[in-house]
C-alpha positions in Angstrom: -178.2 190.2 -53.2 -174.4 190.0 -53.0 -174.3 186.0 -51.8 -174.3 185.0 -55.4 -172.3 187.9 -56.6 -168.5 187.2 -57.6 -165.6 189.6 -56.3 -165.2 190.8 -59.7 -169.3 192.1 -60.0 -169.1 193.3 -56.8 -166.2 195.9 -57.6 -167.7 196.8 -60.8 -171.3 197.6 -58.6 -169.0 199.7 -56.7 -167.0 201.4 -59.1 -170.5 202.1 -61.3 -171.8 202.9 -57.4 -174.7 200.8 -58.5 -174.0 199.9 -54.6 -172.2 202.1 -51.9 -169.3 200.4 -50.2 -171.0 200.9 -46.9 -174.1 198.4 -48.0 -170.8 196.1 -48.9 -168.9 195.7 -45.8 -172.4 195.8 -44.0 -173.3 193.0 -45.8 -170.1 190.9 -44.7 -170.4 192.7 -41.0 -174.1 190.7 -40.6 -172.7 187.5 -42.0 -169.8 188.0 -39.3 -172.5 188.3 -36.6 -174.2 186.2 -37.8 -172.1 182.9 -38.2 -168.6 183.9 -36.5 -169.7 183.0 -33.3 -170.1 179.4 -34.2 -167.5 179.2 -36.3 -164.5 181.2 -34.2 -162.6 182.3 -37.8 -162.5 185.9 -37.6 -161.1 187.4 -34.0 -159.8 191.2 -32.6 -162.4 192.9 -34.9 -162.3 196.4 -35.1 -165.4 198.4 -33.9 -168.4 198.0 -36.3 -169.6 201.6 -36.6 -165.2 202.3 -37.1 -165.3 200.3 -39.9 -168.3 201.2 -41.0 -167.4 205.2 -41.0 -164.4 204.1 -43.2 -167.0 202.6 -45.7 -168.6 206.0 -45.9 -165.0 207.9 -46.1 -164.5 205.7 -49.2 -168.2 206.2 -50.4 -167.8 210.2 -50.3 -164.5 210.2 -52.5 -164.2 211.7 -55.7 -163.4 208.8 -57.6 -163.5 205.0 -56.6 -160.7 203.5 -58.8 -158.8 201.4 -56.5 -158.5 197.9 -57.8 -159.8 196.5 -53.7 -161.5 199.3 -52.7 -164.2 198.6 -50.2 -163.4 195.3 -50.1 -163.4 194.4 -46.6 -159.9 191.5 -45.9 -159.0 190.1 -42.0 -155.2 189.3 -41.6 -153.9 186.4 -40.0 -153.1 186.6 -37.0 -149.6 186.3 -37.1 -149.0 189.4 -39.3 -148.4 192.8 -38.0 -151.2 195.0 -38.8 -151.0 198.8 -36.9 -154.2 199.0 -34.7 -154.3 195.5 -34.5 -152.8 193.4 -31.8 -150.2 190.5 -33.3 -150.8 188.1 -30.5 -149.8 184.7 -32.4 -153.1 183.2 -29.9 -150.4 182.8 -27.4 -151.0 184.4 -23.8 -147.7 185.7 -23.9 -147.7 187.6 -27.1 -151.7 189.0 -25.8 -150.7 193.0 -25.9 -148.1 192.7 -28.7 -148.8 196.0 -30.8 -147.1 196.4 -34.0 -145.6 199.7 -35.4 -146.0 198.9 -38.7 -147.7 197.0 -41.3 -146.4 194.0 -43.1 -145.3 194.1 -46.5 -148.7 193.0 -48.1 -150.8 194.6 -45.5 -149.2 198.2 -46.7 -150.1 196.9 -50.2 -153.9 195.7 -49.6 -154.1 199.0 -48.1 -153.1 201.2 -50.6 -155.0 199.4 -53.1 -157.9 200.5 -51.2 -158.7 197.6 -49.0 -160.6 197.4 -46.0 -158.5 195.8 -43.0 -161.4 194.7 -40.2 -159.7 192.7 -37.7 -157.4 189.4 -37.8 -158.4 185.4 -38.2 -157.3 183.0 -35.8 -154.2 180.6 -35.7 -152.9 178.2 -35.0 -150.7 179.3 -31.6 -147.4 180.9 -32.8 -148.4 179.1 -35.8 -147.3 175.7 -34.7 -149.5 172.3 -35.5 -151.3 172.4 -38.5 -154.3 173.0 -36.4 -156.1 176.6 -35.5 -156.2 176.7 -31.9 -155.1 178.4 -29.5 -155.1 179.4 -25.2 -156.2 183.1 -25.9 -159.1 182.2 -28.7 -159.7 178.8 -28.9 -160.5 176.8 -31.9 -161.8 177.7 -35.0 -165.1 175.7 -36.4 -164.7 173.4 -39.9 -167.8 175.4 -41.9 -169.3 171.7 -43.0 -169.1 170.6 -39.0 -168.7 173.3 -36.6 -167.1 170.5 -33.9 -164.3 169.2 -36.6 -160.9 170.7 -37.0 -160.6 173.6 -39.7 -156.9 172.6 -40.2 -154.4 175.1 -40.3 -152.4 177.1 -38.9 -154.6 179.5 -41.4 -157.6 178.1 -40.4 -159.5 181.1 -39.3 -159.0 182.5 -42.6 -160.2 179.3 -44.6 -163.4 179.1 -42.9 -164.0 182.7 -42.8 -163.8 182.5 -46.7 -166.0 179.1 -47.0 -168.7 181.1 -45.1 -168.8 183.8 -47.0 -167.5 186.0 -44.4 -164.9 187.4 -46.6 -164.5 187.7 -50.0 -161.0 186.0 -49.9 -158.3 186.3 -47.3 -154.1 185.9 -46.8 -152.4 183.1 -45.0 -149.2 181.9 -44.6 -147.7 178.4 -45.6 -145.1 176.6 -43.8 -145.9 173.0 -43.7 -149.6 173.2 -45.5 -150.9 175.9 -43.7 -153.1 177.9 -47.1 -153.3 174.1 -48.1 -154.6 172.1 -45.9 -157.5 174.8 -44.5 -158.0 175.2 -48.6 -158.6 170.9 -48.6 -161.0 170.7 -45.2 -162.8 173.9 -46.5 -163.8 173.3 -50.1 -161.8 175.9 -51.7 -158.7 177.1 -53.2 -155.6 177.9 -51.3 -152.7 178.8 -52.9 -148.7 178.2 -51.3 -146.8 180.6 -54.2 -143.2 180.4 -54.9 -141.0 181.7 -51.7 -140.6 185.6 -53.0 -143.9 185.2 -55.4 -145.4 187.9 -52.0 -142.8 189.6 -50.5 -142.3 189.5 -46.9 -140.3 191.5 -44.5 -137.2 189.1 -43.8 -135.2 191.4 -41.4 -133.4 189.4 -38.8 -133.8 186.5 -41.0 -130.9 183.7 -41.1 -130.5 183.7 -44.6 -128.5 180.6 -44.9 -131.5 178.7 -44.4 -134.0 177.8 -47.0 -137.1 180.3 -47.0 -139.6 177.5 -46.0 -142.5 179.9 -44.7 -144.3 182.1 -47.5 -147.2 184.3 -47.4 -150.5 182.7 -49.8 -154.1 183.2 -49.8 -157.4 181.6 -50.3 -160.6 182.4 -52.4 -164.1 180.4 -52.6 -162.3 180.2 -56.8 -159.2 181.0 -58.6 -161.2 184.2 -60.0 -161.8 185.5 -56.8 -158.4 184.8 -55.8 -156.9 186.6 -58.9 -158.3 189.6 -57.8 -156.2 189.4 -54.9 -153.1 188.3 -56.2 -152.3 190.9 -58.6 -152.6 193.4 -56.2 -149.9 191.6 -53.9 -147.6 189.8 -55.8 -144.2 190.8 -57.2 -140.8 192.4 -56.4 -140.5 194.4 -53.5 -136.9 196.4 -52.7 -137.3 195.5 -49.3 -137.4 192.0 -50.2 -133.9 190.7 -52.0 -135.9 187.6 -52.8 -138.6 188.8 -54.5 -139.6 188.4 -58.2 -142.3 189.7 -61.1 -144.4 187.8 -63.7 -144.4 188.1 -67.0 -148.3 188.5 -66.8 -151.1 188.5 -64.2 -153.1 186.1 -62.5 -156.2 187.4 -64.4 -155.4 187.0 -67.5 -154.5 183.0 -67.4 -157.4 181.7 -69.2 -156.8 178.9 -71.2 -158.9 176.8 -73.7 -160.2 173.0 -73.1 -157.6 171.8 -75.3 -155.1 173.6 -74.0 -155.8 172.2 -71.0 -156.6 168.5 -71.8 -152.4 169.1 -72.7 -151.6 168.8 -69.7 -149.3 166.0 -68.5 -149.8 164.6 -64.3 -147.7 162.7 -62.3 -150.3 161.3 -59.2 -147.3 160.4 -56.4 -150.4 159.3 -53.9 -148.8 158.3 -50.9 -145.3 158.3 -51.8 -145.0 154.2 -52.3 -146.6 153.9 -49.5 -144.6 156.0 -46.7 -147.3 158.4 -45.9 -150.0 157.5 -44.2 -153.0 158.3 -45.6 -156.8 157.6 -44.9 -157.8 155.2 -48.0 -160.9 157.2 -48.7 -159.1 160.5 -49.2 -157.0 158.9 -51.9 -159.9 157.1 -53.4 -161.7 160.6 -53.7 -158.4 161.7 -55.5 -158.2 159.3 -57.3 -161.6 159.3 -58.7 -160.9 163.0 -59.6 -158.0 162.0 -61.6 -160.2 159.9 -63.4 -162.6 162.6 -64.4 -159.7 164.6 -66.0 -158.6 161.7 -67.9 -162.1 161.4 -69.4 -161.5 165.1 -70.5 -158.3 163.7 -72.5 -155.9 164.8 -69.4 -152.9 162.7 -69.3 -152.8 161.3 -65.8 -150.1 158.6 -64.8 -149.1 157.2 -61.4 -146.6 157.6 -60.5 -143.9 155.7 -58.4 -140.6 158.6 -57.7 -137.6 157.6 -56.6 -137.9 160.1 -53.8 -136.0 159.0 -50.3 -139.0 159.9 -48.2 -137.2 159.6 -45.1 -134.2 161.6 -46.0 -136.9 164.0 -47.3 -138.6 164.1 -44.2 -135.1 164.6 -42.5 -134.2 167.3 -44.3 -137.3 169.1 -43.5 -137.5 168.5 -39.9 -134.0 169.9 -39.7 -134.7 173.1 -41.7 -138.3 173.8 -39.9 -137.1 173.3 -36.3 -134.0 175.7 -36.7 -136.4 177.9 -38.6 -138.8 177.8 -35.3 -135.8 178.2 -32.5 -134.5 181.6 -34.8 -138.2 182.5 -34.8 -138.7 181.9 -31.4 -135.4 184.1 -30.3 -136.3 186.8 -32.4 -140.1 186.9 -30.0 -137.7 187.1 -27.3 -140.2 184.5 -25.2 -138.6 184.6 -21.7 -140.1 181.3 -20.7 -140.1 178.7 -23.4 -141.5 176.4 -20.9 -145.1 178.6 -21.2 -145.1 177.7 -25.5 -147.3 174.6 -27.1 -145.8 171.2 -26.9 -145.6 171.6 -30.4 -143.4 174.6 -30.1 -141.4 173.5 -27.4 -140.4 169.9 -29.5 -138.9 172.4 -32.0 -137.3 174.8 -30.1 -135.4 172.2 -28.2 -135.1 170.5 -31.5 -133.8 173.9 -33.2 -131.2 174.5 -30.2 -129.3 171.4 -31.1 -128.4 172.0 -34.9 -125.3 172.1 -35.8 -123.6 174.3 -39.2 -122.8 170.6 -40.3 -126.5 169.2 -39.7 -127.8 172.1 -41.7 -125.2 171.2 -44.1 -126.5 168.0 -44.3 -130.3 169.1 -44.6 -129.6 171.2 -47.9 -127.6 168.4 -49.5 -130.4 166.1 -48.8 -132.7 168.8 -50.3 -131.1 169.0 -53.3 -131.0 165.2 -53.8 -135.0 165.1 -53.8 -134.8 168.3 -55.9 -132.9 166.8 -58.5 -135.3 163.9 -58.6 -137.9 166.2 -59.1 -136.7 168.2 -61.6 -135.7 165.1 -63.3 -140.0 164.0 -63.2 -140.5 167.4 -64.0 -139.0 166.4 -67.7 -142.2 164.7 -68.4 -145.3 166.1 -66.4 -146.7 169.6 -66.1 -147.9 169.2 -62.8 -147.6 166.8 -59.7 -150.2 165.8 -57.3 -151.2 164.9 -54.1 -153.0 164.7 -51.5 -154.0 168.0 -49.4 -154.2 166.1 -46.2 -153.8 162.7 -44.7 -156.7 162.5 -42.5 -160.8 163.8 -42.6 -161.4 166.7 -39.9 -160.8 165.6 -36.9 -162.3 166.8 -33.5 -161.4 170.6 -33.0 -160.6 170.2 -29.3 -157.3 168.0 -29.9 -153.7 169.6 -30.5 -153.0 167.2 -33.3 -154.2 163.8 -34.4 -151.9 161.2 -32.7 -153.2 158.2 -35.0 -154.1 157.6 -38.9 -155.7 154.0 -39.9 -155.4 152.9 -36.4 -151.2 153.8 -36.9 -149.5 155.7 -34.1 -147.6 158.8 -35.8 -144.1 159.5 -34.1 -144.2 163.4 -34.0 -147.0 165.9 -33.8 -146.7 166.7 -37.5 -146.1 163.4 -39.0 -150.3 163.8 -40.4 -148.7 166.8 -42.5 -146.1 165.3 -44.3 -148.0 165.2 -47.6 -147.1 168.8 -47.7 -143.2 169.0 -47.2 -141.9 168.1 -50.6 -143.5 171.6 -52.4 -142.6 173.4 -48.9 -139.1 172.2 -49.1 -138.1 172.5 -52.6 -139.9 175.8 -53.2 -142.4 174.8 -55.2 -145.6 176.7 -56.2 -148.8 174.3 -54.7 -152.1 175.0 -54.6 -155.4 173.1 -53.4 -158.6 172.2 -55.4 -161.4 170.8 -53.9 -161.7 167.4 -54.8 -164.9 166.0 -53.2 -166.2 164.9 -50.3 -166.5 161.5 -48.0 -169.9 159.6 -47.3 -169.9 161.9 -43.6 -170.0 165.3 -46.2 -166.7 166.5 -44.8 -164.7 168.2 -48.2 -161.3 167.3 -49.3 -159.1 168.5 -51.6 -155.7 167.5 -54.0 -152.5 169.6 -54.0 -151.2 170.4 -57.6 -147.6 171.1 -57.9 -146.2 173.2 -60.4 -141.9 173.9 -61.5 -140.2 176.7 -59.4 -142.2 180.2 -60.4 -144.1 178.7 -62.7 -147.3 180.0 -60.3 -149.4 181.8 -63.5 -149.0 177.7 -65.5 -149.9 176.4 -62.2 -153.3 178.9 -61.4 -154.3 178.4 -65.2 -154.8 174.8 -64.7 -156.8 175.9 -60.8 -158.7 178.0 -63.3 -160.1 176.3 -65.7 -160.8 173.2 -63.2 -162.7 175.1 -61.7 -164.6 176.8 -64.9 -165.7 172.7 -65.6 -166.2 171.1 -62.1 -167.5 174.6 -60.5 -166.6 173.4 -56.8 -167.1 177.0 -55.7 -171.2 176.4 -56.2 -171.1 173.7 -53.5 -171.4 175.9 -50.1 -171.8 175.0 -46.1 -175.2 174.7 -44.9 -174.8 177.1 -42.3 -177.8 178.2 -39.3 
């Protein structure tokens, strides 16, 4: 009964208690057993009948008014939850307990969410990839032996499976993104302070590059998580409100055919990226044009290279800080990923930093000066189809050797470095049925323009109807 229902019915069942929160969260709790062995998405979950007596606390109260009540959400697991372990999947970090929430864990609480247990990541949330030495890897929903992205990739195949109604990530380098693109659904990279997070012990000199974001099966779905998380927090200097909620951006076909897109493909040619995931794009692009969109490619001016040095500069001293801050005795027992930028990390210098920022406000300024003429930018939200979940990281696109670990998710740096709202929408799928998805780019805080577009693409090309055959 509740597979075809949409978050939105479901809490109004609940609040009319036309159906108990208990028949709710047992209703995900089956799916769980049913399809998380196979797919590996959802791990360190709490004891059934726990959260099951919860259910029935939350049944037996006077009044059910809480905006996520019942609703049952697993956190990533790289954010403190209390009862939960934060173990990062890395063998060091196996009995790390937490002794307090996270910002937005304290909030999906209070709003009357319930938290039952944590979705795998990538380990210490390295790679673009979720796997890990204390879980292993999770399962892609449309091929349970291809890569699920990541480093959020428990969480996007938990939501394409209908394991949970929507769930949280975080985004570094692509991490809501790319899980969003290999999953068929929407995942959403805000502007840095959009969620506030806890940035105690922070260095901040450096760019905030890491932000909390989510995903949803649509941008409905995904609303009703987002207005209960989003805006300023004290505790977070960086933090901001909207002017309106996430809801309430529903716009007409002609104000939507308005719209002005720049297509940036692969960047002239410096990123490599499988032809057919462009040529699904691209075919995408074409549909909105038939719907009067204007869509133009686009060739920027962008230094790719001193983009991608910038990044690389910011991201590995970002890592080593991180890395202190876990106070990991023996580096040598970390990922190769993690070990290339620690060692990375150690070597910056104040002037290399230096140098970083003014290279990131040269692309910024070339943005902003493209941003003149379009509404939105896109691009691709990956550079390669799933790939087998066993690897660390693809070492090869169209038969190209890539010269780092992450050079397959540089499609995702130029939102990630100049703090710009992204999200993914499906886009279609290749002639193996593996999904992939387009990145739209929005201004600096302009997240509710950005989601109204999400919205009403998804309101004419209903993505969210095409689901995994799963056994």
């Amino acid at each position: 009964m509740l597979e075809n229902q949409s978050v939105e019915e479901i809490q109004n069942n609940i609040k009319s208690r036309e159906i108990s929160i208990k028949e709710v969260i047992e209703y995900y709790l089956d799916r769980i057993d049913k399809f998380n062995p196979d797919l590996n998405a959802i791990v360190l979950q709490k004891d059934r009948e726990l959260i099951i007596k919860e259910a029935i606390t939350k049944d037996n109260a006077k009044e059910i008014d809480k905006p996520l009540n019942g609703l049952p959400v697993a956190i990533k697991d790289l954010t403190d939850v209390v009862g939960f372990k934060t173990t990062y999947g890395f063998p060091g970090s196996k009995n790390n307990q937490p002794k307090k929430n996270s910002l937005f864990v304290s909030q999906l609480i209070n709003k009357g969410a319930i938290i039952i247990g944590k979705t795998n990541t990538a380990e210490l949330g390295v790679g673009g990839h979720t796997i890990n030495r204390l879980f292993g890897p999770t399962s892609n929903a449309y091929d349970l032996s291809k890569s699920a992205a990541g480093s959020s990739g428990g969480a996007s195949s938990a939501v394409a499976s209908g394991l949970l109604p929507f769930a949280d990530g975080t985004d570094q380098m692509g991490s809501c993104r790319g899980p969003a693109a290999y999953a068929n659904i929407y995942g959403f990279r805000p502007t840095p302070g959009l969620i506030a997070a806890d940035r105690s012990g922070q260095n901040l000199d450096i760019p905030i590059i890491t932000t909390p974001g989510c995903f949803a099966r649509n941008p409905k779905d995904m609303s009703i998580l987002l207005d209960e998380i989003v805006g300023g927090n004290p505790a977070d200097k960086f933090s901001f409100d909207l002017d309106s909620s996430f809801k309430k951006q529903n716009i007409s076909e002609k104000e939507f055919s308005s719209f002005k897109i720049g297509w940036l493909s692969n960047m002239n040619g410096d990123y490599i990226v499988e032809k057919d995931i462009l040529e699904i794009c691209e075919t995408k692009l074409k549909d909105l044009e038939k719907i009067n969109l204007k869509v133009e490619a686009l060739k920027p001016k962008i230094n790719t290279n001193i983009l991608w040095k910038s990044w690389t500069t910011l991201r590995a001293k970002s890592i080593y800080e991180d890395t202190l801050a876990m106070n990991i005795s023996n580096i040598s027992s970390m990922t190769y990923q993690a070990i290339w930028e620690y060692n990375k990390g150690k070597e910056i210098k104040f002037e290399d930093l230096q140098l970083a920022l003014d290279h990131k406000q040269q692309c910024l300024n070339q943005i902003n000066l493209i941003f003149e003429k379009f509404d939105f930018l896109v691009l691709p939200s990956a550079q390669i189809f799933p790939f087998d979940k066993n690897l660390q990281f693809p070492k090869n696109i169209n038969d190209k050797m890539l010269d780092t670990y992450h050079r397959w998710l540089e499609v995702f740096i130029l939102s990630s470095l100049l703090e710009l709202p992204s999200i993914t929408i499906p886009a279609g799928f290749n002639k193996d049925g593996m999904p992939m998805g387009m990145q739209i780019v929005g201004k600096n805080k302009d997240d509710l323009k950005l989601f109204s577009f999400a919205s009403k693409y998804e309101d004419i090309f209903n993505f969210s109807k095409i689901k995994p055959k799963l056994n």
